[in-house]
Each structure stands twice: as C-alpha cells, then as structure tokens.
N, C-alpha and C positions, 0 to 999 in steps of 0.2 A: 356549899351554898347554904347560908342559912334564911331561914323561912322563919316570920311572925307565927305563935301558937295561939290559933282561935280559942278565945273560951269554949266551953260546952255546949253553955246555954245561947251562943253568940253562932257555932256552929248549926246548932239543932233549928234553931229560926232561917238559918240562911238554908238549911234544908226541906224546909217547911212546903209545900205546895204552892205552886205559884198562886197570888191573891186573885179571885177574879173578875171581883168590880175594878180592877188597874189595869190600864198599857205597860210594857214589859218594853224597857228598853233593852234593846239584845245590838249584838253583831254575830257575823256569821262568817268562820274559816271555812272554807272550799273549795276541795279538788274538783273544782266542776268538769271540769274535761275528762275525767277519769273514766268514767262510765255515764249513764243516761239521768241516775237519783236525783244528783247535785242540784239538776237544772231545776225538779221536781220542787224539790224543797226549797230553792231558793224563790224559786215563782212564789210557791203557797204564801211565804213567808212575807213577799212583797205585797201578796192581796191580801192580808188578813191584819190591816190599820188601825181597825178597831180595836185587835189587841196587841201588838205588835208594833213597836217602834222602833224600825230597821235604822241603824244610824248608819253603821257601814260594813261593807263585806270587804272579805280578807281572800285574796289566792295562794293555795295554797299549793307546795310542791307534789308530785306523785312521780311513781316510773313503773310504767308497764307496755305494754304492745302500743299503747297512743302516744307514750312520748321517750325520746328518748334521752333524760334523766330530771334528774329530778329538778333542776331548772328549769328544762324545755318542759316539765308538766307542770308548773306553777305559771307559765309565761304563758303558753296555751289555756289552763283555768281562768286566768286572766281576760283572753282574749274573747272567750265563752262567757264569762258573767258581761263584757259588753254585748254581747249580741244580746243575749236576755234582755238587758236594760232598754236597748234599742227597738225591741219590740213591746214594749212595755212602757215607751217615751218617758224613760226615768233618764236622767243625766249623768253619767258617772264620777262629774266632778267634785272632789270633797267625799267623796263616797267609798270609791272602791281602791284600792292598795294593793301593790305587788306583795307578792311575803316573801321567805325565804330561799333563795337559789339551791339549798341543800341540808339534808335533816340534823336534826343535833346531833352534836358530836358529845362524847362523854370526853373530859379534861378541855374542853375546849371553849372558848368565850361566845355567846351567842352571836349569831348574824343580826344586828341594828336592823334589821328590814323595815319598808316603811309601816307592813300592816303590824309590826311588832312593837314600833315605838306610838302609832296612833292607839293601839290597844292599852298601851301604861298611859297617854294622854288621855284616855278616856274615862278608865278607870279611875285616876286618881283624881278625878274629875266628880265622881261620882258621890253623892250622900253614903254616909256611913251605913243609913236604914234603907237605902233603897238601891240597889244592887247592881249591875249591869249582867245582865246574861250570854255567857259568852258560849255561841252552839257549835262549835265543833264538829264537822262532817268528815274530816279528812285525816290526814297525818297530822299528830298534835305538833308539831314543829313550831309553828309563829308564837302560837299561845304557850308552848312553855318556854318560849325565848324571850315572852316579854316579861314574863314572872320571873326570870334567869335576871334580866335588866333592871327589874323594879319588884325584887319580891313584896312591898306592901300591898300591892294590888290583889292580894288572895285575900286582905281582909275587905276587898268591893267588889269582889264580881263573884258569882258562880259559873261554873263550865257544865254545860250539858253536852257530852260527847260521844257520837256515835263511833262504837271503837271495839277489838275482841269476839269475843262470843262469850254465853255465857259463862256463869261459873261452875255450871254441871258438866259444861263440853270437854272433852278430853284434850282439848289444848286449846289456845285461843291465837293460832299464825292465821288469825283477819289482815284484810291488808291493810288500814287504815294501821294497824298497830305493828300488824309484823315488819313494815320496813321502816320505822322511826321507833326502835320499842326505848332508847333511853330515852327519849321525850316522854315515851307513856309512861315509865315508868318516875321519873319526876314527877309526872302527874298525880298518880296514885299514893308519891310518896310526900308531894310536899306540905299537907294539908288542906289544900283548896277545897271549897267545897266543890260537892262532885255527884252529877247527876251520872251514871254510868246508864247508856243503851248499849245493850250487848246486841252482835250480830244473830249469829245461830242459834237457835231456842229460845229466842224473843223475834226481835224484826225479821224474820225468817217467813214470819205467816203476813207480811203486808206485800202482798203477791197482790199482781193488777194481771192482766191478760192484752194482745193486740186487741181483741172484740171490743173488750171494754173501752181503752185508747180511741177507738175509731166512733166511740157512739159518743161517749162524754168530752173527750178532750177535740179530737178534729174538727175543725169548723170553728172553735170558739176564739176565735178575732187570728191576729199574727201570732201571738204565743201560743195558742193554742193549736196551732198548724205546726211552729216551729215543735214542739215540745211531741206530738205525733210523728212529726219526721225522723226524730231523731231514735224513741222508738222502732218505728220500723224497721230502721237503716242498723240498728243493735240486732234487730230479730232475726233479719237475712235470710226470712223467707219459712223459719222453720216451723213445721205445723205442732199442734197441739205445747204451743211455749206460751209461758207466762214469766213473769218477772218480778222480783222482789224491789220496791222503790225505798231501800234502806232509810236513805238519810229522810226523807219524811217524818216519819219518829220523832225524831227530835224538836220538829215547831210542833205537830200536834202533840206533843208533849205540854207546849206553851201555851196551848191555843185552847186545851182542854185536859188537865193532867188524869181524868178518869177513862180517856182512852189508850193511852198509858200507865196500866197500873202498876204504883210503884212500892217499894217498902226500905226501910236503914236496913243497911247492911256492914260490917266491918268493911274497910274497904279490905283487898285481897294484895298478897303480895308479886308480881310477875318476875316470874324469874327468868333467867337468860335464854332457856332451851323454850320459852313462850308457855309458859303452863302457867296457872295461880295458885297460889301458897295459900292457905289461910292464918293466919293471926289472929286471933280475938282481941288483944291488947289494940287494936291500930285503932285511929279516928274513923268516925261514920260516913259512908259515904249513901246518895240513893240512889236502887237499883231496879231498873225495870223489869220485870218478869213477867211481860205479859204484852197484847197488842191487839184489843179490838179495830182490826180494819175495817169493815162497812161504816160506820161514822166519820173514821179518816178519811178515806174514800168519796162518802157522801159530801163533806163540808169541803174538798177541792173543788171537785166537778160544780159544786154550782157557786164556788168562786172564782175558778175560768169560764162557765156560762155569762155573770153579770159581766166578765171584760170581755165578751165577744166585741163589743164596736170599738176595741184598739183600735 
C-alpha cells in the first residue's frame, strides 16, 4: 500500500496545536459499548459546540465479555451511540454509521463499511489548510480502512487516537490496540499525522469516583441520569472504586490542548509481540505525556449541568 509523503514543514503545521479562536471539525470512532468512557466522551464532545463541530460518529467493532465478536460489538456500539443521541434529541440520521463487522486483516482488502467510505467522503471533502480531526477511541479499524481505500486522505485529516500505553510501559497489549494491532500499526506506519494518547502512564490519572458521579453528573437532565446508571451498573457495588474515563482525553484534548500536555515525538515502531521499537529516522508524530484532570473534570460537570432541562 502506498501512501502520499507529507512534506516536513506541511507535517509539522498539521501537528501544530489545535487554533483556538476556531471550531474543529472532527468525527469520532467508537467502541461505545465496550466499557462506560465511550458514552463519556462522546456526550462531552456533543456539548462543547462552541468548539467542536461534530459532523459524524463512526461504530466501531470490539470483543470482550459484552459482546460476542467483533461484529456483535460494533452493532451493539451502534445501538448505544443511539440511545445517547436520543437523550440528547439529536437525530441520528446523516450522522452516525455502522463501521466494520471485523478488524483488519494483513493481505487482505479493506471492509467498504459505511463509516469507512463516509470518512474518505469527508475527508476528501475537506480544505487542504483546514483539516478534519478524526478522534479515534476504539479499535483503529474503520479509520485505517478508509486510508487503505483512499490513501490521499492522510494529506486532510489528523487522527487523534486513544490507543497503547505509553512508550516508557513495558509493553503496550491495551485493548484498543492489542486486538486490531495491524490496523495500528498501519497507523503508526503510514504517515498520517498523529496525535498519540497513550493509556497507562498518561490517561491512567483521569480517574473520577461513584461520589463524584452521583454529585455532578446524576440529576443533570436524561443524560445525565443515563450516563450515572451506567456507572453504577459497571461499579457493582464495589467500595472504595474509582475509574479511569479513558477516552475523554482525547476531546479535552480538542477543547483545550494545555490539559493535555503534548510534545513531537518520532513516532515508535510496534512490533508483533506488542512492544515499541524506537527509530529516530521515522516521521513525527504528538505525544501526550501528561493529563491534568480537575479542569477536565470541571468543564464536563458543568457542561452536563447547563443540559439539565433535556
């Protein structure tokens, strides 16, 4: 597969921090079902208009104890970004998109999925200077099936993808990447530009608590109830738990990139047994190393306050 070579100085700009007197137009891939994040970061990301211009979300496949494969988890994520929408009186039509029934195969021709071919529709859609942000929460599947389909599209969008652990971790089998790793690593290898959030010793510390859950988020309208239940019904009762809300990262990323702070990095190389290679030769990718959560934290909670009268 070959892939367009970014200039430097063409790279180094689309790496740049996001602007932020501008609305960002983004989409967002989503194992929403997978765990409780998804639902988190998808909300944030729906209330925060003023900088954020959601055009569409992508489901994306998973397999774990919730579904049983990676069909039935992208058909189930699915089903979950409509309930959100529907407490939120957003419409899903033109919007949200099946993605892939099954992860990338190495020798094998991409899945045409529909959120695969709307993301080359979009992208190629896009100004040359003005990017599409494509945020990534899940198995990178759709998104590198649409770059497999249209690789011109790495020269309009950037990927911001919550994916691995860092590059200090002694191995990086996250799930997001351990069970699709040719997709990430196409990722890492095809040039795209590339915002990397690593899991473990970065979004590791954006831990929230039930207390917190039940003071800020419950009560505040149907989403705010549903997004509590779902919570709870994950906790199952157990005392002194807290939880890590991952995929949030990645819009507050968008929404303010100093609570994210980021630095270039080579990107790294992932090898088969899931570990990272260094190269210093490879193109730049940026890399989050860090996550002030009370700011992130503070600018949700009183973004689900103002939708209490869903």
């Amino acid at each position: 597969m070959e892939f367009p070579t970014l200039d430097p100085t063409v790279r180094l700009g689309r790496l740049r921090l996001p602007v932020a007197d501008r609305r960002l137009a983004m989409v967002l891939d989503t194992d929403t079902y997978n765990e409780i994040d998804d639902q988190f970061a998808l909300v944030y990301a729906l209330l925060s208009p003023e900088r954020l211009d959601v055009q569409a979300v992508y489901a994306a496949p998973f397999h774990n104890t919730r579904s049983e494969s990676p069909h039935d988890g992208m058909e189930k994520s699915y089903e979950e970004i409509l309930r959100l929408l529907s407490r939120l009186n957003r419409a899903p039509e033109g919007f949200v998109y099946k993605g892939s029934t099954r992860y990338l195969q190495p020798e094998e021709p991409p899945e045409k999925s529909d959120a695969a071919l709307d993301l080359v529709d979009r992208a190629m859609q896009r100004p040359s200077d003005d990017p599409l942000y494509v945020v990534a929460i899940g198995a990178i599947t759709n998104v590198a099936a649409a770059m497999m389909i249209e690789p011109r599209i790495i020269e309009r969008i950037v990927v911001i993808w919550l994916g691995g652990h860092a590059l200090h971790w002694p191995n990086t089998r996250e799930f997001n990447l351990h069970q699709d790793v040719a997709a990430a690593q196409l990722l890492f290898d095809c040039g795209v530009p590339l915002v990397h959030v690593p899991c473990m010793g970065v979004t590791s510390h954006l831990l929230t608590t039930r207390s917190e859950i039940d003071t800020y988020v419950r009560g505040q309208g149907a989403i705010g109830d549903y997004l509590a239940q779902i919570v709870e019904e994950y906790a199952g009762g157990r005392p002194a738990w807290s939880k890590v809300l991952w995929d949030v990262a990645t819009i507050a990323y968008l929404i303010d990139p100093s609570w994210v702070p980021t630095e270039l990095r080579h990107t790294p190389i992932l090898t088969e047994k899931c570990t990272w290679s260094v190269d210093a030769s490879r193109h730049l990718m940026r890399y989050a190393h860090y996550i002030h959560r009370d700011p992130i934290y503070r600018d949700l909670f009183a973004k689900l306050a103002a939708t209490s009268s869903y």
